[in-house]
N, C-alpha and C positions, 0 to 999 in steps of 0.2 A: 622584824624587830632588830635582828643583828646589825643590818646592812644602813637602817636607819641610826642606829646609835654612832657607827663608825662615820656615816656622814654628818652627823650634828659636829663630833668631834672636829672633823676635820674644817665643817664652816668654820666654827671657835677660831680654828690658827688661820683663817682667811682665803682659804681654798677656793679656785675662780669655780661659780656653777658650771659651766662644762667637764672641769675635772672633777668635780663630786656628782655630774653624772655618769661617768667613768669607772669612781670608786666605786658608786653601788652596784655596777654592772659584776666588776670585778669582785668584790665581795659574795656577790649572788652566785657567781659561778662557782666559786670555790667554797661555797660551803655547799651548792647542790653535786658537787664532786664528790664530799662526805657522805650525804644523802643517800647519793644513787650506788657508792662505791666501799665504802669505807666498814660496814656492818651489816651487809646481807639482808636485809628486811628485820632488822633488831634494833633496838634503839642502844646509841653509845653516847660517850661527853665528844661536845668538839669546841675547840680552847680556839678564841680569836683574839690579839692583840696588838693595836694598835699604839703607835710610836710617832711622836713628832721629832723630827733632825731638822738639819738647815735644810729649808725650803722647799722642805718634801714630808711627807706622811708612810709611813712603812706599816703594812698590817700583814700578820702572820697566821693563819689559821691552820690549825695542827687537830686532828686523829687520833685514834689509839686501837684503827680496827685494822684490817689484815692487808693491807701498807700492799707497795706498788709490786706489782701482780708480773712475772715471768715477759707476759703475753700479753697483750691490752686485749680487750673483748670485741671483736668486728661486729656483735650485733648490735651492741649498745655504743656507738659513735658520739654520746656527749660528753666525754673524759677526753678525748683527743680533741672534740671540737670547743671543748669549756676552756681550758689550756691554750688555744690558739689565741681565742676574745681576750684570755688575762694578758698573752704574751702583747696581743697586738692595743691594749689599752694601756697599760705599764711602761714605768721609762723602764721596768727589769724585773725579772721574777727568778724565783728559785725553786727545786722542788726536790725533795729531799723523802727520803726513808726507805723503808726494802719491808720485804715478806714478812707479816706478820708484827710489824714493829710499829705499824703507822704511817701516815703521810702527813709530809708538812708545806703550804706552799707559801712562800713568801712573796709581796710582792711592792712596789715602789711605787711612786707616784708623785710628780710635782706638783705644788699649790698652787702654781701659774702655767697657762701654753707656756712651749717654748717658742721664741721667735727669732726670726734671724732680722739683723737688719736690713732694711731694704734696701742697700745694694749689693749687700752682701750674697755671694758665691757660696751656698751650700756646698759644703765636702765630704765627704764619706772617708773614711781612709779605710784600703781594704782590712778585711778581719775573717779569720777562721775559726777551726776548731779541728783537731785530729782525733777520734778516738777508736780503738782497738780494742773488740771482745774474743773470748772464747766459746760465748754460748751464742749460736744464731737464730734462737728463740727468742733473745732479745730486742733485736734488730726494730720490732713495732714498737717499743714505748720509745726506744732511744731515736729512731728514725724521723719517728713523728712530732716531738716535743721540742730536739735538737730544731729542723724544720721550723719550726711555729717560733723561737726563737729568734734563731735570725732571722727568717723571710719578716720579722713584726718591724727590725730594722729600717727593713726598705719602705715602710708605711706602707706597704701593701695593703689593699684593702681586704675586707672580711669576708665577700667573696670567692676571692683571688687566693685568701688562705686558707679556704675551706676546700679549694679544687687540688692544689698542695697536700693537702692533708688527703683527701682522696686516692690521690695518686701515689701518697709515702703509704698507706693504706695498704693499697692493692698490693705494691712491689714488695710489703711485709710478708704478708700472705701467702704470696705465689716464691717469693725469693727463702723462704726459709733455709732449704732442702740443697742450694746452689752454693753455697761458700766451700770452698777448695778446706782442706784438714780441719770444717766446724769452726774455721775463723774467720773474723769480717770484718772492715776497717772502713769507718765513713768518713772522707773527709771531705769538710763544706767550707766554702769561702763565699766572701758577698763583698760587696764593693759597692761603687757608682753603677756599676752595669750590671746588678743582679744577684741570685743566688746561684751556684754552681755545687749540684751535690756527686759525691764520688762513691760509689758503692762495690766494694768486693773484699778481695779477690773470688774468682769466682773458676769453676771447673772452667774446661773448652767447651767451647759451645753453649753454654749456662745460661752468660749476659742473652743469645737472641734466644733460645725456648722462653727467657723470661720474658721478653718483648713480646712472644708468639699468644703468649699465657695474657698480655693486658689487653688480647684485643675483645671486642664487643662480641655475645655472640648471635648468629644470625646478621650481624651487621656488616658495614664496608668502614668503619671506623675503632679507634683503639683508646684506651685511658691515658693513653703518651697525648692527646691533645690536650691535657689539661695542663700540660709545661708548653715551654718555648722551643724546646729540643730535648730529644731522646736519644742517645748510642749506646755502642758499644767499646771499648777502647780497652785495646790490647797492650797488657805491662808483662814486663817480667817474672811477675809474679803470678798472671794469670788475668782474668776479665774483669772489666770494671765496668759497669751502668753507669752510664755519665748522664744527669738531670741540671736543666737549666731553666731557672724563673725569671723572666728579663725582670728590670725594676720598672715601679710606672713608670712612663716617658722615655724610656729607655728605646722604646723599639719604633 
């Protein structure tokens, strides 16, 4: 019903059908986010709101149950992979709130594709983010979400950002216990040529036990094939996991 009323709306301001199969997708996921996440097997309210601006549709769907968690859950993979779908169908999303407070996710959407003209040179201008924690239990929501973000950028397909999300996953998991004095700093950049994620500081030696740690077991292969490139790369500071998603066509 929710995900039907936000799309009547949005036909109303003249939404192309493709985008309003997008919203409902997006809609869907983010209130089965609440569903599966937000109140433990009890029933709670969850507040949806929908907004018309210039040439876009904005819906908000907000929480009031025990809001975004330390540690994302590695058993339950539809909160990382739900977030990925909104990141990669949205021109933007947001997602907001802490422990016990609620979750909120916002998310954008134009009325129209976009289209370049045809002869027009597609351009990316590079773009980052730097951010710096103290707790490296958080490293899985921030690692994973950050990721799904940008890599949605590069139009990566849903695939291509489920193998991403796999791989930010694993290095959550196995990397907790590795950051040099409990602190960790990711810094990601994407461009024309892809995503490029930067992960430490990290003790000596850290960056390869944690490589040693993604490989398959019983096998001759490792979870580093789901990127472009995997290292390790030594700063001043100590060891950095350096991850690389080429962009399509890139390689």
């Amino acid at each position: 019903m929710v995900r039907h009323s936000v799309a009547g709306f949005a036909e109303q301001l003249g939404m192309e059908a493709e985008r309003v199969g997008d919203l409902k997708t997006v809609v869907s996921e983010a209130c089965i986010n609440v569903v599966q996440h937000a109140y433990e097997s009890v029933a709670g309210p969850l507040d949806i709101l929908a907004e018309a601006e210039a040439g876009e549709v904005t819906v908000t769907v907000s929480d009031f149950g025990r809001g975004i968690t330390p540690r994302a859950d590695l058993e339950q993979p539809s909160l990382q992979l739900g977030l990925t779908l909104i990141a990669a169908l949205s021109a933007s999303f947001e997602i907001s709130g802490g422990k016990g407070s609620g979750t909120r996710v916002k998310v954008r959407l134009p009325l129209g594709a976009d289209r370049a003209e045809p002869d027009a040179e597609p351009v990316l201008e590079p773009e980052g983010a730097e951010i710096e924690v103290d707790a490296p239990d958080l490293i899985g929501p921030i690692l994973g979400r950050v990721f799904g973000a940008v890599a949605a950028r590069q139009e990566m397909s849903i695939d291509r950002l489920s193998d991403g999300m796999l791989l930010t996953d694993a290095i959550s998991a196995e990397g907790a216990g590795a950051f040099a004095n409990k602190h960790f700093r990711l810094v990601v950049t994407d461009g024309d040529g892809g995503v490029d994620l930067n992960i430490g500081p990290m003790s000596e030696g850290a960056g390869s036990r944690l490589r040693d740690r993604l490989r398959l077991p019983g096998e001759n292969g490792s979870l580093e094939s789901l990127a472009d490139a995997v290292g390790v790369d030594n700063r001043p500071d100590g060891e950095y996991l350096t991850v690389r998603f080429d962009a399509p066509g890139s390689s």
